[in-house]
C-alpha positions in Angstrom: -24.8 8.1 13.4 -24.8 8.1 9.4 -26.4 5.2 8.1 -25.5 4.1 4.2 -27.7 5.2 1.2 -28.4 4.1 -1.7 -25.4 2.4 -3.8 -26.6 3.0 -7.4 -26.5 6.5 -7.4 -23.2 7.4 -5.9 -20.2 5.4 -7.5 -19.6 4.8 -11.0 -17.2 3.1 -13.5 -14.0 4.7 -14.4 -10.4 2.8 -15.9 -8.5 5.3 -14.8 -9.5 6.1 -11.0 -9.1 3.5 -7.8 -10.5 4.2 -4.7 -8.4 3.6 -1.3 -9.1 3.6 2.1 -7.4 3.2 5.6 -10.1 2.8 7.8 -9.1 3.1 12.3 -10.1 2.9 14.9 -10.2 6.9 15.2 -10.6 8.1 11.7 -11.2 6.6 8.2 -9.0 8.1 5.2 -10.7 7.9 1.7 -8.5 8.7 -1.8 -9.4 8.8 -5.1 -6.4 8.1 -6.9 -5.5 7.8 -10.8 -3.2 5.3 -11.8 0.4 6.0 -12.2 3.9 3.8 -11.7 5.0 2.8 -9.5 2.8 5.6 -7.2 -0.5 6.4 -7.6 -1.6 10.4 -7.9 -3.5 11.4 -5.2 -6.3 13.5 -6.6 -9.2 14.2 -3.2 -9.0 12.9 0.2 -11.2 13.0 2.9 -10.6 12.2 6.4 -14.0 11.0 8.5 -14.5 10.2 12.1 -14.8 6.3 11.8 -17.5 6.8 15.0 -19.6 8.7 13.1 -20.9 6.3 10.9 -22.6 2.5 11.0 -21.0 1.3 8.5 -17.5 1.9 5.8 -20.6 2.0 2.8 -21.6 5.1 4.6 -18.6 6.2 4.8 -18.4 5.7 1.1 -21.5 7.5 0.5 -20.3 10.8 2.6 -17.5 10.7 0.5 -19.4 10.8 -3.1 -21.3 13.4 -2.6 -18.1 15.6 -0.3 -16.2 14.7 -3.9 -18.5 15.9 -6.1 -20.8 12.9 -6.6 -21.1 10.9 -8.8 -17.2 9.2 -8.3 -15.5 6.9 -10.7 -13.6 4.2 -10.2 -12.6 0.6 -11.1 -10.9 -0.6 -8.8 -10.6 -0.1 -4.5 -8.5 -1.6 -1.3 -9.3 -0.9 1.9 -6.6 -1.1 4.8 -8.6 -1.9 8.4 -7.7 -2.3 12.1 -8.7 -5.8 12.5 -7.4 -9.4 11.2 -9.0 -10.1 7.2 -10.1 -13.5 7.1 -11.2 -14.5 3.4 -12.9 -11.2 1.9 -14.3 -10.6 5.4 -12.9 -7.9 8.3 -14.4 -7.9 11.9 -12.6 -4.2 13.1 -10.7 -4.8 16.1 -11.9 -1.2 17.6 -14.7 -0.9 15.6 -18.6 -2.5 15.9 -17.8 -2.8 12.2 -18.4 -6.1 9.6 -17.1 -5.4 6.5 -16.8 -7.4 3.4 -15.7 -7.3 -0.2 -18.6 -8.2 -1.2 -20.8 -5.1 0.2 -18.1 -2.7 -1.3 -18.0 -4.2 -4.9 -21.8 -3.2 -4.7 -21.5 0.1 -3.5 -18.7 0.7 -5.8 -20.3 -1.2 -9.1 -16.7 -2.9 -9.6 -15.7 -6.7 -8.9 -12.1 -5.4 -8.2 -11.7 -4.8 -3.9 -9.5 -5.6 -1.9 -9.8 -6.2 1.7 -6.1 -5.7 3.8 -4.9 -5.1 7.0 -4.4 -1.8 8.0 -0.2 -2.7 8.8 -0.5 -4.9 5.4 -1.7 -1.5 3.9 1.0 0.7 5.3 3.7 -2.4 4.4 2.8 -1.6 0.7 3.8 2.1 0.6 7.4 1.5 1.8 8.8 1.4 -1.6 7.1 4.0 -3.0 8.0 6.3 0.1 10.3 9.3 -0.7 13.7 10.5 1.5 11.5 13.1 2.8 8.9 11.3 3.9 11.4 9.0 6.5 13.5 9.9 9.1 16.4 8.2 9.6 17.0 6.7 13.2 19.7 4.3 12.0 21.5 4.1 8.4 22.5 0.7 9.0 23.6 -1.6 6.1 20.2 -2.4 3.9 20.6 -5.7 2.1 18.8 -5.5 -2.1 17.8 -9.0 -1.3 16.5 -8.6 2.1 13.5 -8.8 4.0 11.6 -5.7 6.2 9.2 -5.2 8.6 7.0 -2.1 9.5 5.7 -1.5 13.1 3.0 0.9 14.1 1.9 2.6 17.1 -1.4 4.8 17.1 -5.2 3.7 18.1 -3.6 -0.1 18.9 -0.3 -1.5 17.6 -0.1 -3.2 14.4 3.0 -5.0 12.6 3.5 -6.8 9.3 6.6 -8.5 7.4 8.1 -7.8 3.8 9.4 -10.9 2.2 11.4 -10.2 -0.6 9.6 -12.1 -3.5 11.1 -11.8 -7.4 13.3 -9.1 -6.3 10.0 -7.4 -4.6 8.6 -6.6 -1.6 5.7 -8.2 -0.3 3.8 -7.2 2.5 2.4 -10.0 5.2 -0.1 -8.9 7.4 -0.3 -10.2 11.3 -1.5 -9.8 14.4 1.4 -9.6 16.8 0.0 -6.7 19.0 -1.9 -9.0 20.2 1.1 -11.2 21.2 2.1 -11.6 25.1 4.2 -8.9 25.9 7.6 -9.1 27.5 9.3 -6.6 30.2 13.1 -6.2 30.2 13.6 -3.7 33.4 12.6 -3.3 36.7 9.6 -0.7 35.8 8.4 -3.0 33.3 8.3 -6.0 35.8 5.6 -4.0 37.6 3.8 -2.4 35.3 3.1 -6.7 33.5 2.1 -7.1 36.9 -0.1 -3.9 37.0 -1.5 -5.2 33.5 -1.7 -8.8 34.4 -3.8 -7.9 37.4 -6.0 -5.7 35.2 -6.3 -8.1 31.9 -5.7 -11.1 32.8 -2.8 -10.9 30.3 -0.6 -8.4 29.3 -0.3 -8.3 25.5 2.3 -5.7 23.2 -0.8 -3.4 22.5 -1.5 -3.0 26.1 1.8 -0.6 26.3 2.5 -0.1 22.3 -0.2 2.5 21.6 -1.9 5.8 22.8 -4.1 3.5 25.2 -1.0 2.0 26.2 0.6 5.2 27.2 -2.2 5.8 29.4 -1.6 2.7 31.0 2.3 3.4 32.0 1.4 7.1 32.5 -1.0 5.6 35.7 2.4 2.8 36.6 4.4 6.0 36.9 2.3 8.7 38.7 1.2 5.6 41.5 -2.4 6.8 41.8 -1.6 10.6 42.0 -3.3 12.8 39.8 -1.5 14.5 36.9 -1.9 18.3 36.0 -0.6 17.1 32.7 -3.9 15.3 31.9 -6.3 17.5 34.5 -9.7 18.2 32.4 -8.3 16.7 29.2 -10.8 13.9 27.7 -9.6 10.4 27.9 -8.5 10.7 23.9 -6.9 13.2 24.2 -4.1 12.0 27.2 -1.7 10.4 25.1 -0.9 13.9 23.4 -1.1 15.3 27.0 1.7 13.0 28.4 3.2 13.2 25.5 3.6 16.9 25.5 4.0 17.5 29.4 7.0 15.0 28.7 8.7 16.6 25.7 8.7 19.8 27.4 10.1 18.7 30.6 6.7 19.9 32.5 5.9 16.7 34.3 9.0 14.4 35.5 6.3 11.4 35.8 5.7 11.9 32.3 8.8 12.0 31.0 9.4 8.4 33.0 6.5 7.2 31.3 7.4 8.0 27.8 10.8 6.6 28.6 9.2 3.5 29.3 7.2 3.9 26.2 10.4 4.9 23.9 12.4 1.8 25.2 9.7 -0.7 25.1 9.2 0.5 21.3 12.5 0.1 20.4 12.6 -3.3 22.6 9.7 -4.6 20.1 10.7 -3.3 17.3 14.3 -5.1 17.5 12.2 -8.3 18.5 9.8 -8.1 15.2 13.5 -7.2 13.0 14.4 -10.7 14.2 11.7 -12.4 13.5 11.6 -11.2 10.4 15.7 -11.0 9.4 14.7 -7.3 8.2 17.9 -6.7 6.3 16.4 -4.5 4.5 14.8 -2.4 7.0 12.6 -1.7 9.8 9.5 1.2 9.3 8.3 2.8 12.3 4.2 4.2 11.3 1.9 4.8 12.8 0.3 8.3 14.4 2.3 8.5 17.7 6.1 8.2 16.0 6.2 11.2 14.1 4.8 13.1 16.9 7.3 11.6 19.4 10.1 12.2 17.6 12.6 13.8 19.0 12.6 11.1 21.9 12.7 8.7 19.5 16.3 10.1 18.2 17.6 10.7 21.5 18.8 7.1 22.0 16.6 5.2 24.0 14.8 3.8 21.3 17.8 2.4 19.4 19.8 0.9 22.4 16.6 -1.0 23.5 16.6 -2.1 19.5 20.1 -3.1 19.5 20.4 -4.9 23.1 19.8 -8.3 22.0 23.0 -10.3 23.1 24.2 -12.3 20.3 22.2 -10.9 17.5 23.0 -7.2 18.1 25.6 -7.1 15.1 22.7 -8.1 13.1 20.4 -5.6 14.0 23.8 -3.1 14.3 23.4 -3.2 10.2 19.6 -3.1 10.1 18.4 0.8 8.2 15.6 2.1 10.9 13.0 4.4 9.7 10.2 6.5 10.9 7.3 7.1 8.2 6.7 10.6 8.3 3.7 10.7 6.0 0.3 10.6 7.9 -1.2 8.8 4.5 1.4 6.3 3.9 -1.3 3.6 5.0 -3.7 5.4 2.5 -1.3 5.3 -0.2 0.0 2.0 0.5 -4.0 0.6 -0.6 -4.0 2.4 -3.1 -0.9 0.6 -4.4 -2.7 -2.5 -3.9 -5.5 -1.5 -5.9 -3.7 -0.4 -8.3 -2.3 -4.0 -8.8 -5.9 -5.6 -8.9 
């Protein structure tokens, strides 16, 4: 476990530099960035083992001196995995505290910013490039719409975009954490399967890598997997993941059909509750990695198979964020505004 050392030493003053970070419940991004509209140049990351270290200051120290310490900067957000109350973060998946406070010291700047990690990744969306999206759905997007971004990885995360001054804003929430709804037979079990386990059964509790795990058991009814035989419990999702994308394990495939089409299923459900005219962002780790079952259908019929409103959502663009940094770069955009 790295512990933090000491602040004066590592992080200096510099107008033109910020300092980003997207900090999970796996791994911890840190950018230096120089300014530049409306997207900031990337000049060093780093990617850390967030388990590795006691405290996001330590982070911050291992990354000085892997830069080339001393590092300048004056200004810094930091996306996180947990709900940011004030200038305060308690990580959801993390023994973590952090504050804005604490950084502004490490950092010798006033100018932090604490967000959620969805609030982060809501901020990159307009700077994102055609290359760096794949298109599920071209729909219709509205220039005075709203849009929402969704993300599955560690845990699931989602935020709105209201449209603000011809802007978009980012909203952070916490509806992973919202009750969890099944639409099919297989879901009906596996709420009762997770009710019986959690008490509850919340959208995190399928919508992640985690999650997967948990359908992957619903499917194979106790038996064990060759899939997942000797492979660490981290590791599983991208076991199930790959046994079912290659056709290897039939009780895979079911369970990342399950996956696919309660995804989709969500997704269409956070598009309405946030009239996301102007589009709907898949992020996240496991999308881009899934992708070719995301294209295959299931995830846009579960998306569009909401009675009344499916004409809505018929005219809704859906995206999948292809860049693995596009949380990282959406705090920087943030600090760039500070």
């Amino acid at each position: 476990m790295v512990t933090a050392t000491d602040p004066a030493r590592t992080v200096h003053y510099n107008p033109g530099m910020i300092l980003a970070g997207d900090v999970g419940g796996t791994k911890t991004l840190l950018g230096l960035f120089r300014r530049a509209s409306p997207r900031p140049e990337l000049i060093t990351l780093r990617s850390y083992a967030t388990h590795d270290f006691d405290s996001f200051t330590a982070i911050v120290d291992a990354f000085a001196r892997d830069a080339g310490d001393p590092i300048s900067i004056d200004a810094a957000a930091v996306g996180v995995a947990g709900p940011v109350i004030g200038d305060r973060a308690a990580l959801t998946n993390v023994a973590w505290d952090m504050s804005c406070s604490e950084i502004a010291a490490r950092l010798t700047t006033t100018r932090v910013r604490l967000l959620n990690d969805l609030e982060a990744l809501a901020a990159s969306v307009d700077v994102l490039t055609p290359d760096e999206l794949a298109v599920l759905q071209a729909g219709m997007p509205r220039a005075d719409g709203n849009a929402v971004v969704i993300a599955a990885g560690t845990g699931l995360g989602e935020a709105y975009l209201h449209r603000v001054d011809g802007r978009l804003r980012p909203v952070p929430s916490e509806g992973g954490h919202a009750d969890w709804a099944p639409r099919l037979d297989p879901e009906v079990e596996l709420l009762i399967m997770l009710r019986d386990e959690y008490g509850r059964a919340e959208v995190e509790h399928v919508l992640c890598g985690p999650g997967l795990v948990n359908i992957h058991r619903l499917t194979h009814s106790g038996a064990e997997c060759v899939a997942v035989r000797g492979v660490p419990p981290d590791g599983a999702p991208a076991a199930i993941s790959e046994a079912a994308l290659t056709g290897t394990c039939r009780s895979c495939g079911e369970a990342l059909s399950i996956f696919v089409g309660a995804y989709g299923a969500e997704a269409g459900n956070l598009a309405l509750r946030g009239v996301a005219t102007a589009g709907v962002f898949i992020g996240g780790g496991i999308a881009p990695k899934i992708l070719p079952a995301l294209q295959d259908g299931r995830f846009m019929e579960a998306f569009l198979a909401k009675g009344v409103m499916t004409d809505l959502l018929s005219k809704v663009p859906v995206k999948v964020i292809r860049n693995a940094e596009a949380g990282l770069l959406g705090a920087a955009v943030a600090a760039q505004e500070l």
